[in-house]
PLY file of the C-alpha trace (Angstrom):
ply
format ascii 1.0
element vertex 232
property float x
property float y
property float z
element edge 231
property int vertex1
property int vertex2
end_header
41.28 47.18 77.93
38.51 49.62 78.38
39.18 53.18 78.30
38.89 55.48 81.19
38.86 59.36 80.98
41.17 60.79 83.30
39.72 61.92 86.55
39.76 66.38 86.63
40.99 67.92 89.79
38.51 69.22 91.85
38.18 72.55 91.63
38.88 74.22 95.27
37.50 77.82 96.06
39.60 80.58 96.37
40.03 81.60 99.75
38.02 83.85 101.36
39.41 87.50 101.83
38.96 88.37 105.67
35.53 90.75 106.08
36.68 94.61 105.77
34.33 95.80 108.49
36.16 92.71 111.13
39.77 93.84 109.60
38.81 97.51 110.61
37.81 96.37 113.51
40.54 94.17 114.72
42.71 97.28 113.38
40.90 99.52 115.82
41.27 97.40 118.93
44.86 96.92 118.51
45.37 100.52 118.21
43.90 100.79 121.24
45.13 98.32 123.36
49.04 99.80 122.16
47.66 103.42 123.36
46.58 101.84 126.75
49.19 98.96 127.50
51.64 102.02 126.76
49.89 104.58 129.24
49.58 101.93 131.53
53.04 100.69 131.77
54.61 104.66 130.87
52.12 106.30 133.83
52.56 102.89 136.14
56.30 102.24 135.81
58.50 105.14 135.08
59.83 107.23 137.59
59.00 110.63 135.48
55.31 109.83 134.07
55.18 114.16 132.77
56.17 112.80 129.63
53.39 110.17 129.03
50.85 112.28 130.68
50.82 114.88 128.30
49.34 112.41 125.81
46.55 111.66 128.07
44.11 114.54 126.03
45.23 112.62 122.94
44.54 109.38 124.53
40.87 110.55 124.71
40.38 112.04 121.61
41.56 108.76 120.03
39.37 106.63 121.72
36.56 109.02 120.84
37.43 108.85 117.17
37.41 104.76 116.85
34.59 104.79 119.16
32.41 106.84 117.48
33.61 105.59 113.98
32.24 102.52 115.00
28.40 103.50 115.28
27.08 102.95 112.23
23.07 102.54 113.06
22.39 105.77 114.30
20.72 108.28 112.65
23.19 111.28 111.77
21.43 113.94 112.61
20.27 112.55 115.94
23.37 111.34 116.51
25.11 115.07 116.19
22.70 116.19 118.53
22.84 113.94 121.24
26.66 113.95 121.29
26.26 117.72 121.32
24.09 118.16 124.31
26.31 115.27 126.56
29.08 117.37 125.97
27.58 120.46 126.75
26.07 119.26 129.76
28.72 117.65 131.24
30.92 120.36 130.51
28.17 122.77 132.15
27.82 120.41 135.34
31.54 120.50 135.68
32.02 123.84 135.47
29.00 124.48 138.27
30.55 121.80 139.98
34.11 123.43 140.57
32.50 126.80 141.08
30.02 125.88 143.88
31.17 122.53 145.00
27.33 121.56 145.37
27.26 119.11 143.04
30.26 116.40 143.32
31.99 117.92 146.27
34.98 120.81 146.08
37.59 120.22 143.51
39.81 121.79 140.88
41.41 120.24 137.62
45.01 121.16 136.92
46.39 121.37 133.66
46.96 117.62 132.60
43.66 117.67 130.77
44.63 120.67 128.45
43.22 124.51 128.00
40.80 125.07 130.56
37.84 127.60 130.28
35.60 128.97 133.26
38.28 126.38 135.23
37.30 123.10 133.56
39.52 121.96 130.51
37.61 122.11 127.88
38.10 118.25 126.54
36.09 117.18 130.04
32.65 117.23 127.81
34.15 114.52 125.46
34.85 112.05 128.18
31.17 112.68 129.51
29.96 111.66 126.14
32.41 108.89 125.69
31.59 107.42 129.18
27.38 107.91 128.60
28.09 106.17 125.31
29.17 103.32 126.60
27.57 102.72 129.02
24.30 103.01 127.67
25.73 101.01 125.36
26.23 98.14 127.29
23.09 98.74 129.00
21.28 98.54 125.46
22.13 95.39 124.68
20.42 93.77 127.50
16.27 92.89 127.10
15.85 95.96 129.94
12.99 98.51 130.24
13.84 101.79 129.90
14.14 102.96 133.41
15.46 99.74 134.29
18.08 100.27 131.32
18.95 104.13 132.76
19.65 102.93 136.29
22.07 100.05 134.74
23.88 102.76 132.69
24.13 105.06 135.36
25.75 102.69 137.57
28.23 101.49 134.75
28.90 104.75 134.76
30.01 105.54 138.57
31.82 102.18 138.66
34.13 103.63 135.90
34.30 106.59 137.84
35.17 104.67 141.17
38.30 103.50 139.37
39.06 106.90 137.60
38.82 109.15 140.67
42.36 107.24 142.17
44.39 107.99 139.09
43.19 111.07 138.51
43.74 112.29 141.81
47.44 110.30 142.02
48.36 112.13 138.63
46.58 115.69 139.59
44.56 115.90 136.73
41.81 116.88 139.29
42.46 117.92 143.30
39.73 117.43 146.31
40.12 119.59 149.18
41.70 117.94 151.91
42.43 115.34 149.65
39.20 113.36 150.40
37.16 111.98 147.47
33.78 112.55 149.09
30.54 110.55 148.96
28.75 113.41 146.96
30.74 113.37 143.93
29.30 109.67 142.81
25.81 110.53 143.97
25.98 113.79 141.64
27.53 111.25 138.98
25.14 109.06 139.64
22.38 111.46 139.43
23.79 113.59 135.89
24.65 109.73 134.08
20.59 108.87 135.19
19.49 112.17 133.78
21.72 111.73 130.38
20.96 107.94 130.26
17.28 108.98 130.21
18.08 111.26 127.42
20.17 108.23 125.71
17.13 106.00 125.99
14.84 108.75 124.19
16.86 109.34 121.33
17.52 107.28 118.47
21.36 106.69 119.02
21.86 102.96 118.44
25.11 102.81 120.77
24.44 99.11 121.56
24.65 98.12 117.90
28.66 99.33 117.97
30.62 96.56 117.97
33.63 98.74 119.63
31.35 99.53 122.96
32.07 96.24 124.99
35.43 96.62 124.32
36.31 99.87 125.32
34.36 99.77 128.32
36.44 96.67 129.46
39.32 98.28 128.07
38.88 101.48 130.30
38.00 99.36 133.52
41.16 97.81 133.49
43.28 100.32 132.69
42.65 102.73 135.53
41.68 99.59 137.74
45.65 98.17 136.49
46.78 101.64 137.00
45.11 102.25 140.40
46.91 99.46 141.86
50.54 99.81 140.60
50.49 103.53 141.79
48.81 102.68 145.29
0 1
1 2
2 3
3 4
4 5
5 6
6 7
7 8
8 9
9 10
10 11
11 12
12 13
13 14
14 15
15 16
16 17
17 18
18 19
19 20
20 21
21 22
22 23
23 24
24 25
25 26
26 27
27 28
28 29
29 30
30 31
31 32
32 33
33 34
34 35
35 36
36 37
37 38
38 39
39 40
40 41
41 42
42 43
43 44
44 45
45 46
46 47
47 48
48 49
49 50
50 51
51 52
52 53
53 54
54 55
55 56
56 57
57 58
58 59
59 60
60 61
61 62
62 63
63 64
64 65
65 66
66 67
67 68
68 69
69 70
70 71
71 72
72 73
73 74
74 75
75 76
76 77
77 78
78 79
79 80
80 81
81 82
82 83
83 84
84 85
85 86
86 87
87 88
88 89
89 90
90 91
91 92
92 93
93 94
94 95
95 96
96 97
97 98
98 99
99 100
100 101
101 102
102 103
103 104
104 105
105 106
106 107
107 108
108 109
109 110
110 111
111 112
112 113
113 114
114 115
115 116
116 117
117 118
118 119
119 120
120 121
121 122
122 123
123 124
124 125
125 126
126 127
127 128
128 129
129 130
130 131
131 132
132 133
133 134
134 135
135 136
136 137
137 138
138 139
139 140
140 141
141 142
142 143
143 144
144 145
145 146
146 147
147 148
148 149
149 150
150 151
151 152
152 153
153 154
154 155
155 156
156 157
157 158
158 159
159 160
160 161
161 162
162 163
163 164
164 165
165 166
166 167
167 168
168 169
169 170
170 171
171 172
172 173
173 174
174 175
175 176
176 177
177 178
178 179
179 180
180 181
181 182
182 183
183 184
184 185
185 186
186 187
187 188
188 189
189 190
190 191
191 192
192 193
193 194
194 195
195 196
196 197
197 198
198 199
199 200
200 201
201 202
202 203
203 204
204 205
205 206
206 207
207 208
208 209
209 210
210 211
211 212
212 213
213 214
214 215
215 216
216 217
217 218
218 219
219 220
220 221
221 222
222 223
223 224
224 225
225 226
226 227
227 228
228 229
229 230
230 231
């Protein structure tokens, strides 16, 4: 009887440990999808939503944090300096904005938003930069020209705004005078988001290479779209 050598098991490869950078990221998005469903469902279902809206200046800085965490292709230098200058100027156009009413329309914030300087709370430059971000972003990612790219952005940007401007109002964290959104507030968004889209497209910030961007933006479009329409 001929003798046969036994046959070895074949030798399997371990299994392969989930990517760090896709853990962090799946980390981040379900940090911020439990900040959101919360606000949502806190702001949009309880009969007293003071105590959920004091976390809405946390809410942003958050997002801001994982956002910006997130870009990993930009320059640093560049990138401190563009983030810099949307901040200052949309701080700057707010604060002309709610002294002379020429440029959105007359308004005033209230005190949701946090310590206010010269009448505008001083976190309103962060949104501006988290909003620009994005949206050029988004806008990056498509095989645009640069003007072309700019105009997209821009009106990313006032769509966002068309579903802010009902919440905001609803939860006071900004007032129009007799209540009216008017017409000139999303041409002057329209108009500042072109001019710091522009500015986007000239720099070397690499916002459409951040995996986070897509999601955010759809993550802040529903919220205050979902949040518009339980409060209405």
């Amino acid at each position: 009887m001929p003798h046969s050598e036994p046959v070895a098991a074949p030798v399997l490869p371990p299994p392969a440990s989930p990517d760090p950078a896709r853990r962090r990221l799946r980390l981040a998005q379900f940090v911020l999808v439990l900040f959101h469903v919360t606000g949502l469902l806190g702001l949009g279902l309880s009969a007293d939503p003071s105590f959920y809206l004091q976390f809405v200046p946390l809410n942003l800085l958050l997002t801001a944090a994982l956002l910006l965490a997130f870009d990993r292709h930009s320059p640093a230098p560049m990138f401190g300096w563009f983030a810099l200058t949307v901040m200052l100027v949309g701080y700057g156009v707010e604060v002309v904005g709610v002294r002379t009413g020429l440029l959105f329309g007359s308004y005033d914030y209230g005190t949701t938003l946090g310590p206010r300087l010269l009448g505008v709370p001083v976190i309103i430059g962060l949104n501006w930069l988290i909003l620009t971000y994005l949206a050029g972003g988004l806008a990056q990612r498509l095989p645009l020209p640069p003007l072309a790219r700019a105009l997209l952005a821009a009106v990313l940007m006032v769509g966002l705004d068309v579903c802010i401007e009902p919440v905001a109002v609803h939860f006071g964290w900004w007032q129009w005078r007799f209540d009216v959104i008017p017409l000139r507030n999303f041409q002057g968004w329209f108009a500042v988001s072109f001019i710091l889209q522009v500015y986007l497209n000239r720099s070397q910030v690499q916002a459409g290479r951040n995996p986070l961007v897509p999601f955010v933006y759809m993550l802040q479009l529903l919220f205050f779209f979902g949040l518009g329409w339980l409060i209405r």
